[in-house]
mmCIF file of the C-alpha atoms, coordinates in Angstrom:
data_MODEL
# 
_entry.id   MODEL 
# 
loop_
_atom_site.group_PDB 
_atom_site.id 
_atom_site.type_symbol 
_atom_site.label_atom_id 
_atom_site.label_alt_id 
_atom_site.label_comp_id 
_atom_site.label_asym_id 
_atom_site.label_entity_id 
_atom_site.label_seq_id 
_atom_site.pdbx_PDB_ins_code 
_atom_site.Cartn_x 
_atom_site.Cartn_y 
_atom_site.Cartn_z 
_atom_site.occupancy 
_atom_site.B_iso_or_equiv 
_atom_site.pdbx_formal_charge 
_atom_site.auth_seq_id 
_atom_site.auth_comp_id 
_atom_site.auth_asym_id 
_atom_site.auth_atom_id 
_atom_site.pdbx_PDB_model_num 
ATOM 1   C CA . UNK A 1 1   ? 142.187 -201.715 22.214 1.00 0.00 ? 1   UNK A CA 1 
ATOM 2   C CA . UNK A 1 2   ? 143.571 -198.220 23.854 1.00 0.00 ? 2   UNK A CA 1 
ATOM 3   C CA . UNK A 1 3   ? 146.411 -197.505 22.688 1.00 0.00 ? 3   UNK A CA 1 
ATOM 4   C CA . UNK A 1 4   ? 149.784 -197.046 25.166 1.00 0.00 ? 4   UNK A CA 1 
ATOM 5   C CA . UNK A 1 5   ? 150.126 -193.809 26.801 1.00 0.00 ? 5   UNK A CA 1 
ATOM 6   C CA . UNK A 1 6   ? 152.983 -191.098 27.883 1.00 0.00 ? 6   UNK A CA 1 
ATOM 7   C CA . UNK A 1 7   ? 151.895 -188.823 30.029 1.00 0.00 ? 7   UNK A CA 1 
ATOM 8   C CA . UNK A 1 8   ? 154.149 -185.532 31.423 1.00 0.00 ? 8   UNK A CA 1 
ATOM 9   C CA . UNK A 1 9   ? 152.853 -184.711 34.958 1.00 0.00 ? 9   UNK A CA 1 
ATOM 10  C CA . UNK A 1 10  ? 153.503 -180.762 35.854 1.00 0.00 ? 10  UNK A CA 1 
ATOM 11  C CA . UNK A 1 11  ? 150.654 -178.944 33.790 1.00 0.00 ? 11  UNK A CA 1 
ATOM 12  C CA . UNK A 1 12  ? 149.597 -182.039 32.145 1.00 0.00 ? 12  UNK A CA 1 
ATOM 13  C CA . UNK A 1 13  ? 148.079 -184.411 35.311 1.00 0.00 ? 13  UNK A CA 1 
ATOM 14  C CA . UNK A 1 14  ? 148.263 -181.731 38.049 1.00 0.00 ? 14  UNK A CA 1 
ATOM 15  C CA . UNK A 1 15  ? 145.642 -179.167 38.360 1.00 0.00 ? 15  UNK A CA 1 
ATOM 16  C CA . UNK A 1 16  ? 146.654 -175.516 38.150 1.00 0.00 ? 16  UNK A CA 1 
ATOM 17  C CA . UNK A 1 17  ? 147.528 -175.213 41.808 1.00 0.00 ? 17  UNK A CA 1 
ATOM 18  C CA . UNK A 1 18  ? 150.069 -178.153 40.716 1.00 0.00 ? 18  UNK A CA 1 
ATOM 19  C CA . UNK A 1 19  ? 148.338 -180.590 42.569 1.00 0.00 ? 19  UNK A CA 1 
ATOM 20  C CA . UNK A 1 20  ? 147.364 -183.948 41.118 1.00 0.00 ? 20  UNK A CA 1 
ATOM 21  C CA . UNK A 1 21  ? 144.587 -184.806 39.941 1.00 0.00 ? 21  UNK A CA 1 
ATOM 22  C CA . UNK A 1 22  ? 142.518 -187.797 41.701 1.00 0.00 ? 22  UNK A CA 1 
ATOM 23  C CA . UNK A 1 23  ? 140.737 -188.972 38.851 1.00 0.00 ? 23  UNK A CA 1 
ATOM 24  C CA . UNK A 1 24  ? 143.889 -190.290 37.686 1.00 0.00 ? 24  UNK A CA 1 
ATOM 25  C CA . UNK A 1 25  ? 143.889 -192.496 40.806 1.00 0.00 ? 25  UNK A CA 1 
ATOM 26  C CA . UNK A 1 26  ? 140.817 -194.471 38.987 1.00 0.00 ? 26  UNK A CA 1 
ATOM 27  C CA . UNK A 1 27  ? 141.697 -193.778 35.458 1.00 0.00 ? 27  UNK A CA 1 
ATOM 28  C CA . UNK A 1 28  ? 145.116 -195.049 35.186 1.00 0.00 ? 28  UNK A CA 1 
ATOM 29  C CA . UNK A 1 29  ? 145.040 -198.576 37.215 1.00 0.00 ? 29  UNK A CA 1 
ATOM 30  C CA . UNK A 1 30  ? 142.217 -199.163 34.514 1.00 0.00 ? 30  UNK A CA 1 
ATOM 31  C CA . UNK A 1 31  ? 143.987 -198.595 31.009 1.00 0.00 ? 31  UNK A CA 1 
ATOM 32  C CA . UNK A 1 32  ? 144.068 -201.683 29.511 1.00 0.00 ? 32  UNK A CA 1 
ATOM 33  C CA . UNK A 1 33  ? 147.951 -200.511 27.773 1.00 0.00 ? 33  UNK A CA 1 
ATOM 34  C CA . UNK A 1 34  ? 151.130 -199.792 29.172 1.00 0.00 ? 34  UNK A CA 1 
ATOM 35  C CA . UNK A 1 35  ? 151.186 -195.789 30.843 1.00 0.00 ? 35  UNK A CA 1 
ATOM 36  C CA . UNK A 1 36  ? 154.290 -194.164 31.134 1.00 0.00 ? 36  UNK A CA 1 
ATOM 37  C CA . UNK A 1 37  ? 154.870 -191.459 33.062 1.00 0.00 ? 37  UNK A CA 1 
ATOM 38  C CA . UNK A 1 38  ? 157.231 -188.567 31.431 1.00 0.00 ? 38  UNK A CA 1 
ATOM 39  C CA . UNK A 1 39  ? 158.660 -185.625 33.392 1.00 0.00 ? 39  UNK A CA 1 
ATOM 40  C CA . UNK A 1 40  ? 161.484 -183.581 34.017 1.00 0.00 ? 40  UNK A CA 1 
ATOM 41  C CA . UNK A 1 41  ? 161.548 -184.207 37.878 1.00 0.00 ? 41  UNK A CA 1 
ATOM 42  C CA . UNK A 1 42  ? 164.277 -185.736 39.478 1.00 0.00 ? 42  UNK A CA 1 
ATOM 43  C CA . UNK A 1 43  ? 163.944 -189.533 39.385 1.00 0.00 ? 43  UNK A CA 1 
ATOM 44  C CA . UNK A 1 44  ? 162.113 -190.423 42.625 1.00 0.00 ? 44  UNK A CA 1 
ATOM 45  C CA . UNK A 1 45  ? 159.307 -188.139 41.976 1.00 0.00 ? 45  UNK A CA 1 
ATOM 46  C CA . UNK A 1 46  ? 157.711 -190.192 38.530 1.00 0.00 ? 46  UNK A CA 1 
ATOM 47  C CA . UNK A 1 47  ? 158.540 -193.678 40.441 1.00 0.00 ? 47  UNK A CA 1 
ATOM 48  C CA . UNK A 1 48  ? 156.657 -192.530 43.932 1.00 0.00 ? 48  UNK A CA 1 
ATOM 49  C CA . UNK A 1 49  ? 153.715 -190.961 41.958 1.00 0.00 ? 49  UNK A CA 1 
ATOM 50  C CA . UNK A 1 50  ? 153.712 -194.764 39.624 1.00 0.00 ? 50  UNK A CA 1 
ATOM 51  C CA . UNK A 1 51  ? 153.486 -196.404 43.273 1.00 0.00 ? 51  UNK A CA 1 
ATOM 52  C CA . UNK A 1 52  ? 150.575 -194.319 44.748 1.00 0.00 ? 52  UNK A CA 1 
ATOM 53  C CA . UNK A 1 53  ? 148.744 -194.775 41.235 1.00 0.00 ? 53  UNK A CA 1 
ATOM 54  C CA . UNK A 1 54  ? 149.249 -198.569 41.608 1.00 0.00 ? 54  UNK A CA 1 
ATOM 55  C CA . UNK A 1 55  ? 150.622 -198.842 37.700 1.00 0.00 ? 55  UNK A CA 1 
ATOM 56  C CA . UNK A 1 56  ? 153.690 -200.315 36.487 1.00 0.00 ? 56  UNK A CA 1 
ATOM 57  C CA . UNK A 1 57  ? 156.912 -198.203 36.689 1.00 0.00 ? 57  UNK A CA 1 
ATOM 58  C CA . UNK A 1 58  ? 157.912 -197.211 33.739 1.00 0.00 ? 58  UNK A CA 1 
ATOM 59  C CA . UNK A 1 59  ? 159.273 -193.638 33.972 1.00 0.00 ? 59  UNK A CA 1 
ATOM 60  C CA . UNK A 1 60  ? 160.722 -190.909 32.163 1.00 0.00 ? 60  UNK A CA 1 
ATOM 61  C CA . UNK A 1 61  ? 162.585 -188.901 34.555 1.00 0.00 ? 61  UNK A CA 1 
ATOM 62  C CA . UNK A 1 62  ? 164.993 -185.551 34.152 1.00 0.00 ? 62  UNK A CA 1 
ATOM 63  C CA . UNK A 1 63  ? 163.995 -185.057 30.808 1.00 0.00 ? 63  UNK A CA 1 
ATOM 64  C CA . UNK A 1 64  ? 165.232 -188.128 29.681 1.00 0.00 ? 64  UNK A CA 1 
ATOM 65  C CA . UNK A 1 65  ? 168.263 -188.674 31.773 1.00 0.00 ? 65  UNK A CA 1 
ATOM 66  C CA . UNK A 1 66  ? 167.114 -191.879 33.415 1.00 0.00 ? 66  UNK A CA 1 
ATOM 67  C CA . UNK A 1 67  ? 164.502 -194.082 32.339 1.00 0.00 ? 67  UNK A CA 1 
ATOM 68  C CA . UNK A 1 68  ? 163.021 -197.061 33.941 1.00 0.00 ? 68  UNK A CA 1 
ATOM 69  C CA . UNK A 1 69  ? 160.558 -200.017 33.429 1.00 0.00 ? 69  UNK A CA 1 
ATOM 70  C CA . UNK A 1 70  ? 159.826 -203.327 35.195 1.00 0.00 ? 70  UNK A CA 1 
ATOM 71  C CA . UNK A 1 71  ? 162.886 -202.763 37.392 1.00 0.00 ? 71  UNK A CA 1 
ATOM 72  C CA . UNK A 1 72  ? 165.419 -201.798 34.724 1.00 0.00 ? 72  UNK A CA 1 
ATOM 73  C CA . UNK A 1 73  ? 166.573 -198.436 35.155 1.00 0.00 ? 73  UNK A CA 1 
ATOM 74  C CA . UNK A 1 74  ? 169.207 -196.916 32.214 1.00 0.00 ? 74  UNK A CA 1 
ATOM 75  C CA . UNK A 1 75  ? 170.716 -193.539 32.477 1.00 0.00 ? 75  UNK A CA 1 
ATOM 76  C CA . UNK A 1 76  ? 171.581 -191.351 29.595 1.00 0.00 ? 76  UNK A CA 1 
ATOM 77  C CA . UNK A 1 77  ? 173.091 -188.218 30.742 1.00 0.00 ? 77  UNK A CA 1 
ATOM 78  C CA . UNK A 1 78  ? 175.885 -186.946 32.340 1.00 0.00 ? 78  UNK A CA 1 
ATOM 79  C CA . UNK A 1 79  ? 174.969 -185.538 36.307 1.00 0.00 ? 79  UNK A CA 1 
ATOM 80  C CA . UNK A 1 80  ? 178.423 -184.991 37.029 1.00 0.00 ? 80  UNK A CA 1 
ATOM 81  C CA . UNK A 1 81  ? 178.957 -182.092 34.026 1.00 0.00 ? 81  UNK A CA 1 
ATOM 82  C CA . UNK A 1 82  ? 175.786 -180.449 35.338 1.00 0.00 ? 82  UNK A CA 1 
ATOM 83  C CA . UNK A 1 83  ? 176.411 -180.085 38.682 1.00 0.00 ? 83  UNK A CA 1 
ATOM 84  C CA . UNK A 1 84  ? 180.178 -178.821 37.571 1.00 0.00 ? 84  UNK A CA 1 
ATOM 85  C CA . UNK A 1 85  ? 177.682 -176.266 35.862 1.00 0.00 ? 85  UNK A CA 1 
ATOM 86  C CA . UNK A 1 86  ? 175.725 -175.145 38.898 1.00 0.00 ? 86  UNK A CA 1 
ATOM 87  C CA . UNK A 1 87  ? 178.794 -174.985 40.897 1.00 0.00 ? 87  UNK A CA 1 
ATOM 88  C CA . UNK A 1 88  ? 180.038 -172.639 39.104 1.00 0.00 ? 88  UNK A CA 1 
ATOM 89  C CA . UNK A 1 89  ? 177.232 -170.729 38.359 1.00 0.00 ? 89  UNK A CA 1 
ATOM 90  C CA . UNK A 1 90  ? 177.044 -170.500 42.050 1.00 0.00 ? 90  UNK A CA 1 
ATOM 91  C CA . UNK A 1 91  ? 180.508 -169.332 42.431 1.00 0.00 ? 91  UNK A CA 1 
ATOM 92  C CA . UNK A 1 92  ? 180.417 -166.823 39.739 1.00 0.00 ? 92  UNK A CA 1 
ATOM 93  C CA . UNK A 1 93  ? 177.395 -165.043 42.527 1.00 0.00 ? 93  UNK A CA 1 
ATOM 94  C CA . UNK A 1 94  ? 174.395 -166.533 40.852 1.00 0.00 ? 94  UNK A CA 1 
ATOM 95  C CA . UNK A 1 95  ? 172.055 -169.336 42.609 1.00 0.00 ? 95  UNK A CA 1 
ATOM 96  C CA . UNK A 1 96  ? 170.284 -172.185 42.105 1.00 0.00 ? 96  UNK A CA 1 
ATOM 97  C CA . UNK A 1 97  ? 166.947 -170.340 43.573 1.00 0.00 ? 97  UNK A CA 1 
ATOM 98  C CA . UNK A 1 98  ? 165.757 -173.376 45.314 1.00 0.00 ? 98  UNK A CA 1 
ATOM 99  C CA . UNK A 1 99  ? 166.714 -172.305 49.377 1.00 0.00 ? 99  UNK A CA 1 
ATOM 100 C CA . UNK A 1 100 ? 169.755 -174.261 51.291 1.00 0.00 ? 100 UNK A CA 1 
ATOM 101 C CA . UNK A 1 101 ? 168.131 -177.716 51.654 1.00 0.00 ? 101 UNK A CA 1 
ATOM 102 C CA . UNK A 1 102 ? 167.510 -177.885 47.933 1.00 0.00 ? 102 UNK A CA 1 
ATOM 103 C CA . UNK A 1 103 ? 164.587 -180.511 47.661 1.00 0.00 ? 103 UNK A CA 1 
ATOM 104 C CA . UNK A 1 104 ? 164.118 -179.858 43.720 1.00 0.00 ? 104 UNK A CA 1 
ATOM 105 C CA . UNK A 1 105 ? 167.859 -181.316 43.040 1.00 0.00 ? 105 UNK A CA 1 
ATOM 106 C CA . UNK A 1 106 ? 169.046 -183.699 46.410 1.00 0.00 ? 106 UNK A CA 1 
ATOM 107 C CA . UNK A 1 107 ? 167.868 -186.377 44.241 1.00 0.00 ? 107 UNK A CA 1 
ATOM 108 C CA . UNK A 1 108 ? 168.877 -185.508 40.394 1.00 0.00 ? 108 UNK A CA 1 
ATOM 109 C CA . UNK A 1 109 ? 170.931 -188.188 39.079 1.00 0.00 ? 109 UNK A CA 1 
ATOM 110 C CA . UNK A 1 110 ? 171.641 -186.812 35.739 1.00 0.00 ? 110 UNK A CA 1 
ATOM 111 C CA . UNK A 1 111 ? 170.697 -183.209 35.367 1.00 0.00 ? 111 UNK A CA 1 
ATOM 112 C CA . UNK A 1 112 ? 170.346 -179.474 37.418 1.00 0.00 ? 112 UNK A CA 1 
ATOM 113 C CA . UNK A 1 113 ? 167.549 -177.666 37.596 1.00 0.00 ? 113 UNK A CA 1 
ATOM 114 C CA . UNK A 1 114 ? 167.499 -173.449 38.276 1.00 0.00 ? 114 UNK A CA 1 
ATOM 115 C CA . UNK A 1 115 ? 164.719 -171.467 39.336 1.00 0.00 ? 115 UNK A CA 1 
ATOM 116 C CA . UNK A 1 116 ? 163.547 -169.285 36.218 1.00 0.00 ? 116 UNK A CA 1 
ATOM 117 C CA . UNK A 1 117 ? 163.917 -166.008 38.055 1.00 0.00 ? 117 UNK A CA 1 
ATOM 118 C CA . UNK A 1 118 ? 167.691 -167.117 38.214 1.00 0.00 ? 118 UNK A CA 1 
ATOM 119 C CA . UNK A 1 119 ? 169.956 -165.335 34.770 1.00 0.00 ? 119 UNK A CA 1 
ATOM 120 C CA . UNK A 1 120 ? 170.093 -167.149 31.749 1.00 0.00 ? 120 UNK A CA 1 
ATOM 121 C CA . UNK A 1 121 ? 172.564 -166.195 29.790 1.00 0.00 ? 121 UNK A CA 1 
ATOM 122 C CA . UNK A 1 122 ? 176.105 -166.976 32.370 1.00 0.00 ? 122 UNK A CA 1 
ATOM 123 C CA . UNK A 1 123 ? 173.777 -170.240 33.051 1.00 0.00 ? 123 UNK A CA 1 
ATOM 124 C CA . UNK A 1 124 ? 173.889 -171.379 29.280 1.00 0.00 ? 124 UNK A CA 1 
ATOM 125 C CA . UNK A 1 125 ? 177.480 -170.222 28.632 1.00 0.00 ? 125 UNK A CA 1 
ATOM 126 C CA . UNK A 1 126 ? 178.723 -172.199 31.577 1.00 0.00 ? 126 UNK A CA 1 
ATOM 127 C CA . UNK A 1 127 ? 176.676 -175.045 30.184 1.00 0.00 ? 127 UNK A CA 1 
ATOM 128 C CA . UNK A 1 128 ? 177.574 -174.600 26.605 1.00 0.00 ? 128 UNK A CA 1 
ATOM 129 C CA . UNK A 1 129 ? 181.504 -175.103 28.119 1.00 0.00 ? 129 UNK A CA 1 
ATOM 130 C CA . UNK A 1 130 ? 180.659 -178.187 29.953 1.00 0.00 ? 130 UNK A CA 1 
ATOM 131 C CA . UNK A 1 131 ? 179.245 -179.942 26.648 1.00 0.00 ? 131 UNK A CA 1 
ATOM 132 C CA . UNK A 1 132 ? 175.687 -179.251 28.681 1.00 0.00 ? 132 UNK A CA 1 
ATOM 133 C CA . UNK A 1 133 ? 172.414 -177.599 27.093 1.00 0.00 ? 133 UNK A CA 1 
ATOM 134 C CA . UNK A 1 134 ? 169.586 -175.483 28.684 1.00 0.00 ? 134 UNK A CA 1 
ATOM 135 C CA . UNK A 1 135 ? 166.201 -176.214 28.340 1.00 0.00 ? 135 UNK A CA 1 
ATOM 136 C CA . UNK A 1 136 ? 162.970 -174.372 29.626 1.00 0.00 ? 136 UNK A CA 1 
ATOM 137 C CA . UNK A 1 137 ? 160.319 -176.510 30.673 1.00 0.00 ? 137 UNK A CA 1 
ATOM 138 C CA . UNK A 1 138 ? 158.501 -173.361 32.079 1.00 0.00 ? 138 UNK A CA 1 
ATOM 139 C CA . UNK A 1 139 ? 158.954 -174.365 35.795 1.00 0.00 ? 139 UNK A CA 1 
ATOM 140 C CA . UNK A 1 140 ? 162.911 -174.487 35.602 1.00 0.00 ? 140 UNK A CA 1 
ATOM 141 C CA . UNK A 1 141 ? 165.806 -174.166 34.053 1.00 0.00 ? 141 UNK A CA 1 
ATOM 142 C CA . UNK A 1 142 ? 167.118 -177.854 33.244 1.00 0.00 ? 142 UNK A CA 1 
ATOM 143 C CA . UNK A 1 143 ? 170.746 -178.381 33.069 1.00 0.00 ? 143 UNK A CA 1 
ATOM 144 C CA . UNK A 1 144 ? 171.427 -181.734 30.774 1.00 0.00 ? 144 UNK A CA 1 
ATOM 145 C CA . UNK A 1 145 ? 173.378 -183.337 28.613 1.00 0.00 ? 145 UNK A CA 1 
ATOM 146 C CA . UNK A 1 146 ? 173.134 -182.439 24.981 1.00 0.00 ? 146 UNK A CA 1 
ATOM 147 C CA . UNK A 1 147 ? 171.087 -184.096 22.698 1.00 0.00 ? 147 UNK A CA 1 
ATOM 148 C CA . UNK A 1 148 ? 169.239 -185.985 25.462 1.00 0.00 ? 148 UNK A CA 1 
ATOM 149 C CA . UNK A 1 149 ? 165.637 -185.664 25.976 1.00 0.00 ? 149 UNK A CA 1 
ATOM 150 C CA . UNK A 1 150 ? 162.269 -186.942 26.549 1.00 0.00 ? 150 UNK A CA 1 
ATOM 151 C CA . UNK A 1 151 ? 162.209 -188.416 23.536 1.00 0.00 ? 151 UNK A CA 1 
ATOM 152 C CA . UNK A 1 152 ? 165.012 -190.086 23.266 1.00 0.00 ? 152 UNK A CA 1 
ATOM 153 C CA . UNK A 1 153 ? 164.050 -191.676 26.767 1.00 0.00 ? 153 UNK A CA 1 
ATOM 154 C CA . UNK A 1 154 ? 160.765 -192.518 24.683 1.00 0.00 ? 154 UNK A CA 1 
ATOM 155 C CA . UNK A 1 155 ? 162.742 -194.545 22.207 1.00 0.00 ? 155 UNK A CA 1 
ATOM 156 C CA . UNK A 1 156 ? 164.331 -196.328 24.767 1.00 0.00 ? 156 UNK A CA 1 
ATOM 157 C CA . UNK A 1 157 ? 161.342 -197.371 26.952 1.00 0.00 ? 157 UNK A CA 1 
ATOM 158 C CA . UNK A 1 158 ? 159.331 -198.062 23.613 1.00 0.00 ? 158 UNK A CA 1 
ATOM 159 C CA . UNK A 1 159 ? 162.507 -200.546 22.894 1.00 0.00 ? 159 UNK A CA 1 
ATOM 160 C CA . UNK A 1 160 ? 162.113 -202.275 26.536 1.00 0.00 ? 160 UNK A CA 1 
ATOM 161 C CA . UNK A 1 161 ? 158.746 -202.750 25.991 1.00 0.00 ? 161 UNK A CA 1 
ATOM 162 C CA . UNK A 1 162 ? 158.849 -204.338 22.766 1.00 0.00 ? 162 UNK A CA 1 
ATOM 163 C CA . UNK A 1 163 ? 157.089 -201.681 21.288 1.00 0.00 ? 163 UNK A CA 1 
ATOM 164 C CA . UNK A 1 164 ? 157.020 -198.838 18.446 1.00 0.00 ? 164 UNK A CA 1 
ATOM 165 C CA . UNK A 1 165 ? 156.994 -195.665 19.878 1.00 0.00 ? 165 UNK A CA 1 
ATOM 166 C CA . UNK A 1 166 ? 154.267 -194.741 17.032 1.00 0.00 ? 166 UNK A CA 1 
ATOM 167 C CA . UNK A 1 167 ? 152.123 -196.549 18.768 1.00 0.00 ? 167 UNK A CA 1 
ATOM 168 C CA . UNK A 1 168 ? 151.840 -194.383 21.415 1.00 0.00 ? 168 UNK A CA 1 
ATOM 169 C CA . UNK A 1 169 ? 150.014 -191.242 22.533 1.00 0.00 ? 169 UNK A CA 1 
ATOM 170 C CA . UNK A 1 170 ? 151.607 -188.423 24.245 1.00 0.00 ? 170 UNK A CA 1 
ATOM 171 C CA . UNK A 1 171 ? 150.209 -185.821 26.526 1.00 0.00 ? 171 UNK A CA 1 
ATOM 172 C CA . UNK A 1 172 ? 151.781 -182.337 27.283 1.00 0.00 ? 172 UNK A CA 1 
ATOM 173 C CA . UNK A 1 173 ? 152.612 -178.987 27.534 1.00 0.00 ? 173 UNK A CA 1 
ATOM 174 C CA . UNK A 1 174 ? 155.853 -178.026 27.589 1.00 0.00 ? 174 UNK A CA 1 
ATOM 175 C CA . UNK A 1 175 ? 159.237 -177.225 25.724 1.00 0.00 ? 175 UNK A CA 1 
ATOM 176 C CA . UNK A 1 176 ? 160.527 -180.922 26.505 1.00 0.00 ? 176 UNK A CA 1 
ATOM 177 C CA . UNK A 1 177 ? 157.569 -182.384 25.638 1.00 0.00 ? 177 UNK A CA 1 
ATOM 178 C CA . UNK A 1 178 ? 158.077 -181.756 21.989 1.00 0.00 ? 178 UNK A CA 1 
ATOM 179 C CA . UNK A 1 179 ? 160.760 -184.252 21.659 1.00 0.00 ? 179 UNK A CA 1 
ATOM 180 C CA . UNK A 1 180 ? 158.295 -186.458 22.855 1.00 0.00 ? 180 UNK A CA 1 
ATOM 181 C CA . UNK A 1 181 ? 155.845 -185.448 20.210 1.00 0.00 ? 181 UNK A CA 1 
ATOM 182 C CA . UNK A 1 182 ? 158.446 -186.461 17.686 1.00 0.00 ? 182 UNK A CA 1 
ATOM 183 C CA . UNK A 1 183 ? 158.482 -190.028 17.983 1.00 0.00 ? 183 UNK A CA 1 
ATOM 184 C CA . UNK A 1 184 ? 154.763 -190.807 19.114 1.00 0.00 ? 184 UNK A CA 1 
ATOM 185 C CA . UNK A 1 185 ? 152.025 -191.604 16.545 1.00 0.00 ? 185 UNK A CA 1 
ATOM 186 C CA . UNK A 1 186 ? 149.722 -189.639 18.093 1.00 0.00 ? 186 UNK A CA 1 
ATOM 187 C CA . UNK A 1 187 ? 150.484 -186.038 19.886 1.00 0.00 ? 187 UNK A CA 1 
ATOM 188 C CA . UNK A 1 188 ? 147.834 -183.570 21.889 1.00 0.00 ? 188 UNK A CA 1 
ATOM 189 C CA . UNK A 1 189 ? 148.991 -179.930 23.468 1.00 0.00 ? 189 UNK A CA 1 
ATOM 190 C CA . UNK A 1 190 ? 146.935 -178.578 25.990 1.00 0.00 ? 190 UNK A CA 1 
ATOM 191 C CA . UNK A 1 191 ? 145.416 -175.149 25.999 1.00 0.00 ? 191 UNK A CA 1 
ATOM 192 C CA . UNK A 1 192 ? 148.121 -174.213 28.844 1.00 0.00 ? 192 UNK A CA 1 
ATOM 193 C CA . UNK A 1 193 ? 150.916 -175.465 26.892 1.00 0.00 ? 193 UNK A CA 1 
ATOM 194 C CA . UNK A 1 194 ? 153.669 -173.221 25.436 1.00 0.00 ? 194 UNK A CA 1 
ATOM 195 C CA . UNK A 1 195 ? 153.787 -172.210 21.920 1.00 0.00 ? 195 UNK A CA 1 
ATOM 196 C CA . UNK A 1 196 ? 156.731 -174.580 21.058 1.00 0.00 ? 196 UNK A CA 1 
ATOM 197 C CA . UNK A 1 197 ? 154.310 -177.288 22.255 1.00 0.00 ? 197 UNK A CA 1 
ATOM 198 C CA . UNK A 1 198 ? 151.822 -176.167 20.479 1.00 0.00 ? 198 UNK A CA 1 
ATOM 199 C CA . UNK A 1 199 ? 153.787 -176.032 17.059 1.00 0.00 ? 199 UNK A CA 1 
ATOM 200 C CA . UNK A 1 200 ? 154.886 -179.691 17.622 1.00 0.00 ? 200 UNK A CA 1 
ATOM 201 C CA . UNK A 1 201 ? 151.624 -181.613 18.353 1.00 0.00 ? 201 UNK A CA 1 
ATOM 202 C CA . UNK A 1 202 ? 148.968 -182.777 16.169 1.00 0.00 ? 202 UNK A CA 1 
ATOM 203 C CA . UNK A 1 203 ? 146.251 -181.867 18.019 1.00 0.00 ? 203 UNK A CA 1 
ATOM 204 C CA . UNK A 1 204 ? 146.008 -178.768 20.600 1.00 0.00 ? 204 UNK A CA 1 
ATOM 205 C CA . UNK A 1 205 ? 142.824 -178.950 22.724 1.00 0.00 ? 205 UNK A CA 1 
ATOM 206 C CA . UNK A 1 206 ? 140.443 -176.933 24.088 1.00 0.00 ? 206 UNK A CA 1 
ATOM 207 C CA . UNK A 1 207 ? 141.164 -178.077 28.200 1.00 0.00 ? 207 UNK A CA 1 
ATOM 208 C CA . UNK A 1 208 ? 144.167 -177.048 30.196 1.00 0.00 ? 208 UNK A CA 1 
ATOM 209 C CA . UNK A 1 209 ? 145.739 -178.732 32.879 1.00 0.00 ? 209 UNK A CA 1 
ATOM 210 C CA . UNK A 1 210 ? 144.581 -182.027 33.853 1.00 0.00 ? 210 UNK A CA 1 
ATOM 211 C CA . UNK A 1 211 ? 140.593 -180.911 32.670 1.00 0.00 ? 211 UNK A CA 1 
ATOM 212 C CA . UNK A 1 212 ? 142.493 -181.169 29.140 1.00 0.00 ? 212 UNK A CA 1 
ATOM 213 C CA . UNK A 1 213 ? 144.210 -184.636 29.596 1.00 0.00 ? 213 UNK A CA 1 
ATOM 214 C CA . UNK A 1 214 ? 141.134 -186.522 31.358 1.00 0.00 ? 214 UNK A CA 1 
ATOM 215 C CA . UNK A 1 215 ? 138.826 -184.710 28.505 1.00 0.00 ? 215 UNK A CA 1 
ATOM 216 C CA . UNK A 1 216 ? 141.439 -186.491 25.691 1.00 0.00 ? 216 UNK A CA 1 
ATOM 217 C CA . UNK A 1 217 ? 141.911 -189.704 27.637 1.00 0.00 ? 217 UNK A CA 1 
ATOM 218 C CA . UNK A 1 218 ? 138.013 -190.139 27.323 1.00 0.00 ? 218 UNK A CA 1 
ATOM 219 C CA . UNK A 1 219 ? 137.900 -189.343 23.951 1.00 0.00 ? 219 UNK A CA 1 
ATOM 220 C CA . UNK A 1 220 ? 140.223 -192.028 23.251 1.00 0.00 ? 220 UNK A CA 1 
ATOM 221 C CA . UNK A 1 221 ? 138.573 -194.848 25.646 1.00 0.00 ? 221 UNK A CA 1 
ATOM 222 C CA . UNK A 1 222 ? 135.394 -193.818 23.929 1.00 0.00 ? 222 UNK A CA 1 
ATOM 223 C CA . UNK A 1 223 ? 136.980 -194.611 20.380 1.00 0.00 ? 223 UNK A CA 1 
ATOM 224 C CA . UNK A 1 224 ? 137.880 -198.140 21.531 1.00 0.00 ? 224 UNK A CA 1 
ATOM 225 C CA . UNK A 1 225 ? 134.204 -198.502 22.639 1.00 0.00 ? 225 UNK A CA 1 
# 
């Protein structure tokens, strides 16, 4: 049997133009264990791409912050200290980098995200003051609550499932993927992934992007055979 899957999505199933990648569209329906999809996006984001894949939901969303399978949705962080946090990061002259409208955080429920070209360092003192934490998923800045993460989310959806998280294997390539990496059995970076990444899998491929994760997923189906 394959074993269960958690997959991050940016870098991981899009292509580099951030696009995702189709072959996941056959792939994915066909994996005879439960998929879960991992990301830091804002909640709707994991849940639309779960409907257009036609798999069960069972989401990771804001780096942990909400997590949701078979209808069940638990949140873990604290939105309303973040957005204290980007308020007043905004009114100390800094912004949020995302334009007026906003489309990256309308629908956050538990966390803030800041463009990277934003400052740092008032960002992660005003967070530091709110009982909040920075992390760098190398798209944004991700205001959250301390201490949660991917992998705590992990825990929790492993729990709901009636699973051990060991028994899973995680794809990624990013900061908050290592969390992730920490609870799984089994753990691949990708060639694009950043060095913490890197230092936290088992296993970090040749492939980048999703040419990496399709390559791995392969691999595996082809151990089952």
């Amino acid at each position: 049997m394959v074993p269960p899957l958690v997959l991050d999505i940016d870098g991981t199933m899009t292509r580099p133009d951030v696009s995702i990648d189709p072959r996941f569209f056959d792939l994915l329906p066909d994996w005879d264990a439960p998929v879960v999809v991992a990301t830091g996006k804002a909640f709707p984001y994991p849940v639309s791409l779960c409907h257009f894949l036609q798999i069960p939901q069972r989401v990771i969303a804001e780096n942990g912050g909400v997590v949701l399978v078979d209808d069940e949705v638990t949140k873990n962080g604290d939105g309303e200290a973040a957005r204290r946090v980007a308020e007043e990061y905004e009114a100390a002259g800094y912004e949020l980098g995302w334009g007026e409208t906003d489309l990256i955080n309308r629908w956050r429920e538990t966390e803030i995200a800041v463009q990277r070209d934003q400052p740092l360092g008032p960002l992660e003192e005003l967070a530091s003051e709110h009982g909040q934490q920075v992390v760098d998923t190398g798209y944004a800045y991700h205001v959250k609550s301390s201490g949660m993460s991917k992998g705590q989310g992990m825990k929790s959806v492993a729990k709901l499932l009636g699973r051990d998280p060991e028994e899973f294997v995680a794809i990624g390539d990013s900061e908050n993927d290592v969390s992730t990496f920490g609870v799984v059995g089994e753990s691949y970076a990708l060639a694009n992934a950043d060095e913490k990444a890197k230092q936290a899998a088992e296993t970090v491929v040749d492939g980048s992007y999703s040419e990496g994760t399709i390559a791995i997923l392969n691999e595996i189906r082809g151990r089952d055979d």
